[in-house]
C-alpha angles and dihedrals in degrees: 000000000000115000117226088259097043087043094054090044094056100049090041079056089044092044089052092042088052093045083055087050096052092054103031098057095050117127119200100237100215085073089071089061088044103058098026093249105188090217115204079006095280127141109239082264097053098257116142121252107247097244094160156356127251141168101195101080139008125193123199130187090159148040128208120243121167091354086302123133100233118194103244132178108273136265136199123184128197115203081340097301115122103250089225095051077052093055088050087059093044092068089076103053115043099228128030103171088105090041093053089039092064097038086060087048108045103016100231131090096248119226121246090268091049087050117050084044083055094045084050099047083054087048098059092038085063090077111105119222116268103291097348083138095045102043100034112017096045096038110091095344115214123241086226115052090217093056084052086054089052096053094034088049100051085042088063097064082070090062094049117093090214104015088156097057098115088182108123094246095062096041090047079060094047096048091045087054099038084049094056095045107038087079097055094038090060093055094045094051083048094055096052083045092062100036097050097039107026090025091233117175101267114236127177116188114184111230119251119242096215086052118107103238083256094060103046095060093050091051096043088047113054118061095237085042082221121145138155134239093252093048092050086042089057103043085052102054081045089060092043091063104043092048091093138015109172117280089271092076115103102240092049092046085053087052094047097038088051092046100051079061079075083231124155124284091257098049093053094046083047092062091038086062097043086057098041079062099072116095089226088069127013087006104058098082082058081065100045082057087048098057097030086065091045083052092052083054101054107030098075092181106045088183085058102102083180093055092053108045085049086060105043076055094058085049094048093041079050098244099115139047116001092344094230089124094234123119093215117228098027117106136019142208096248108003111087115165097020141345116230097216091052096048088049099053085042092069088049097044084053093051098046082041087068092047099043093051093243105116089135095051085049093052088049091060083049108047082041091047092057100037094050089051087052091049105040093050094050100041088047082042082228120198086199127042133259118228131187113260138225088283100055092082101019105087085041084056093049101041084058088055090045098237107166108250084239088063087050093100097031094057081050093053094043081056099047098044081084094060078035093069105045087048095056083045110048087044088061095039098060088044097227130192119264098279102232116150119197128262114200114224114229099170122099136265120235152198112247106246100208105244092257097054092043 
């Protein structure tokens, strides 16, 4: 143990070492439009830069006419099936997710027989290894359930017999088997969360095979394990529509550009997580619930149209909430006029709302919802419109069910390992180069000053 001295030096060192850091790393901006740097890779319009090909998803904000581009409502396709002709189907059958899991996988809708042989597979994959919980969840418990799937994911490669067997038929195993645990890892790691650091009475309630993934994580999670069929329905179609995304968004690009490496399943999942995190990405529904509850305090009249629009001002002009100037959940990179996946967990959040009792807090999303759009695409003086995105509604979703806000981004990652995994597959099927763009070096190069002349 550091003494109080040693302790004061070293953080006076740290604090001059960090000071080096802020001033050495500092790139002049006008050198990204020198040299055409795509940053982010992004084109000048924000269009995304073509890095790759890819049959399981496709994503439309526009269509073509005349050879203009024209601001359309927008369209995701799964496998080449429309997502809502999908959610037509889905009315007939209480939960999807499976269904949609091995649609990503395999690229095809299964028959009944296929299905209910792929929901059992599933079934028997959900099965932690001897004393995992014991020995890793509950050892050292993180304060941020992502960073627990991360440690509990990469542990897993030292239960696997060939972790390192990168041929399809054995990552096709591992992602079945990451797919069906990933959702009870993330409750457990919430629950220790809560027992060693809240000190929450610690409950473990093993999942049931003949239990839909939905309802499994509602009945691991609450402490009657009690649901009902509306609240599992919801949370269903909420992991439906988070499963895929296309292979441009950051957390699927992480999975592609890992797995060109040629690395291990584990490895690769690991980095998809690490990138789901960032508030930028997984996390951004967690803000649209933070300023959402700043908003309910502040808004005293949530009828007043007026009174809000006054408000989401103060936050655009950054003199309220968290003064970033961003209304969170409005706007996204390829979806104008409306996002599919928004407009379908609407409907569901309308429909909890009644049952929950918060129809109020239902009408003040949607009077926000439309406000903020006003607002956005007249300050911006926008040619196209802007419309609310997946996590608009998302974190509203999640609050009714009574998901923990610290459960928001795993419940996003236990959704997309399924896009995750045909990804990763599809990646090592079609054998692809190592994916490494180029970075163009604008610093200068310099004579070496012997250590006792510098």
């Amino acid at each position: 143990m550091l003494n109080e001295r040693d302790r004061k030096v070293r953080d006076e060192r740290l604090a001059e070492l960090v000071r080096y850091c802020m001033t050495s790393g500092v790139i002049d901006q006008n050198l990204y439009e020198e040299y055409d740097v795509k940053r982010g890779l992004r084109e000048s319009d924000g269009k995304g830069v073509l890095t790759g090909l890819t049959e399981i998803s496709d994503v439309m904000g526009f269509k073509i006419v005349n050879g203009k581009k024209i601001p359309a409502s927008g369209e995701l396709y799964y496998q080449g099936y429309n997502i809502m002709d999908l959610k037509k189907g889905f009315e007939k059958r209480k939960f999807n997710f499976e269904e949609i899991t091995y649609l990503l996988l395999f690229g095809a809708l299964p028959n009944v027989k296929q299905l209910h042989a792929f929901i059992d597979i599933l079934s028997q994959y959900r099965e932690l290894p001897n004393k995992f919980v014991r020995d890793v969840i509950m050892k050292a418990p993180s304060m941020d359930v992502m960073n627990a799937l991360q440690k509990s994911v990469l542990t897993l490669y030292s239960y696997d017999e060939n972790p390192d067997d990168v041929s399809v038929p054995n990552v096709l195993k591992q992602s079945l088997s990451l797919i069906a645990s990933l959702p009870l890892i993330s409750v457990y790691a919430y629950h220790a969360y809560q027992h060693y650091h809240n000190d929450k009475s610690l409950v473990i309630r093993y999942p049931k095979a003949e239990l839909s993934t939905a309802e499994n994580i509602l009945r691991t999670l609450r402490p009657d394990g009690q649901y009902t069929e509306l609240e599992a329905r919801v949370l269903d179609i909420a992991l439906v529509i988070h499963a895929e995304h296309g292979g441009g968004n950051n957390s699927t690009f992480t999975t592609h550009v890992v797995s060109s490496t040629g690395t291990d399943t584990y490895s690769a999942v690991a980095a998809s997580l690490g990138s789901l995190k960032g508030p930028k990405h997984g996390g951004a529904n967690l803000k649209v619930e933070n300023m959402f509850t700043d908003i309910r305090e502040n808004v005293k009249n949530w009828s007043d149209d007026g009174e809000i629009r006054d408000y989401l001002i103060k936050i655009m002009d950054k003199e309220a909430f968290d003064k970033s100037g961003l209304i969170y959940g409005m706007g996204h990179a390829v979806y104008t006029i409306s996002d599919p996946r928004a407009v379908i967990l609407k409907e569901y959040a309308r429909n909890l709302s009644v049952e929950k009792g918060r129809e109020e807090e239902f009408g003040l999303y949607e009077k926000v919802e439309q406000i903020a759009s006003e607002l956005l695409t007249n300050r911006k003086n926008l040619s196209k419109p802007i419309c609310c995105n997946v996590d608009f509604y998302s974190g509203f979703v999640y609050s009714m069910l009574g998901i923990p806000k610290q459960m928001f981004t795993p419940i996003f990652a236990v959704a997309r390992m399924s896009g995750w995994s045909a990804h990763r597959i599809e990646e090592l099927v079609n054998e692809g180069k190592i994916i490494r763009p180029a970075y163009k070096y604008v610093g200068h190069h310099r004579q070496y000053v012997d250590l006792p002349d510098r």
